[in-house]
N, C-alpha and C positions, 0 to 999 in steps of 0.2 A: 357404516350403514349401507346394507347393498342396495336397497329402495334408494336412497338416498343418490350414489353415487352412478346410480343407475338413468336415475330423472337428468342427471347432468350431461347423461351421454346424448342422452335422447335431447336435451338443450342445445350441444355443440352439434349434432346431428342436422337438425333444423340450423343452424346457422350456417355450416356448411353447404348445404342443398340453398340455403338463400341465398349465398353470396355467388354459388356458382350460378342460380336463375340470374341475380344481377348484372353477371356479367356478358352472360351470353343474351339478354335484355337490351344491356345498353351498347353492345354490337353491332347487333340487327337494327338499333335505332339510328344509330349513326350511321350504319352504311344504308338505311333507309331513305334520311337526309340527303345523303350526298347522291344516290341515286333520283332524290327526286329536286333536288339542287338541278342536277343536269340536265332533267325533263325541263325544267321553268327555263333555265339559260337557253336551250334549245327553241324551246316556245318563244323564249322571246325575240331571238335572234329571226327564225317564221315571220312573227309580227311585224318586225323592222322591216324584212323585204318586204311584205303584203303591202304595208303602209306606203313605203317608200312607191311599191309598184302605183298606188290607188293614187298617189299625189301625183303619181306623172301622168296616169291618166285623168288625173283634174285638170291639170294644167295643161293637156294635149285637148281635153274636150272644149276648156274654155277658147283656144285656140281655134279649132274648127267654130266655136258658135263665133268668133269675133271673123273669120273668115267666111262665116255665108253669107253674114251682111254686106260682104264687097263682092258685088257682084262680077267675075273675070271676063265674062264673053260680050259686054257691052262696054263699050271704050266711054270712060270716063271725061274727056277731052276729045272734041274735035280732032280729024287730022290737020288741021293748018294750023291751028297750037301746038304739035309737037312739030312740026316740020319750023318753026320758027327756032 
């Protein structure tokens, strides 16, 4: 049957054009992954300095507020207490 044997071509036709979309599908997916695998790795490595930067500057600021409260230009003690 030429109808017949003909529907079959046109079936393996469409499989063929499937499996090659497949593959070139899940390609582009993976290397899409790992392109944006990189992007995140990178962002987060960003983040860790930022953080890292932001905590030293917490702890430099807490530093400066715990040092205004001692006031340097007025001496704390007499000089005949330290001279002792």
């Amino acid at each position: 049957d030429v109808e017949r044997s003909r529907g079959l071509g046109d079936v393996y036709k469409r499989q063929f054009l499937f499996h090659i979309w497949w593959v070139y599908y899940s390609e582009n997916t993976i290397r899409s992954i790992s392109d944006k695998t990189k992007e995140l790795h990178e962002v987060k490595s960003e983040y860790n300095t930022v953080i890292s930067n932001e905590e030293s500057k917490t702890q430099l600021s807490n530093v400066l507020k715990s040092s205004e409260s001692i006031d340097l230009k007025k001496p704390t003690h007499s000089p005949e207490i330290l001279e002792n």
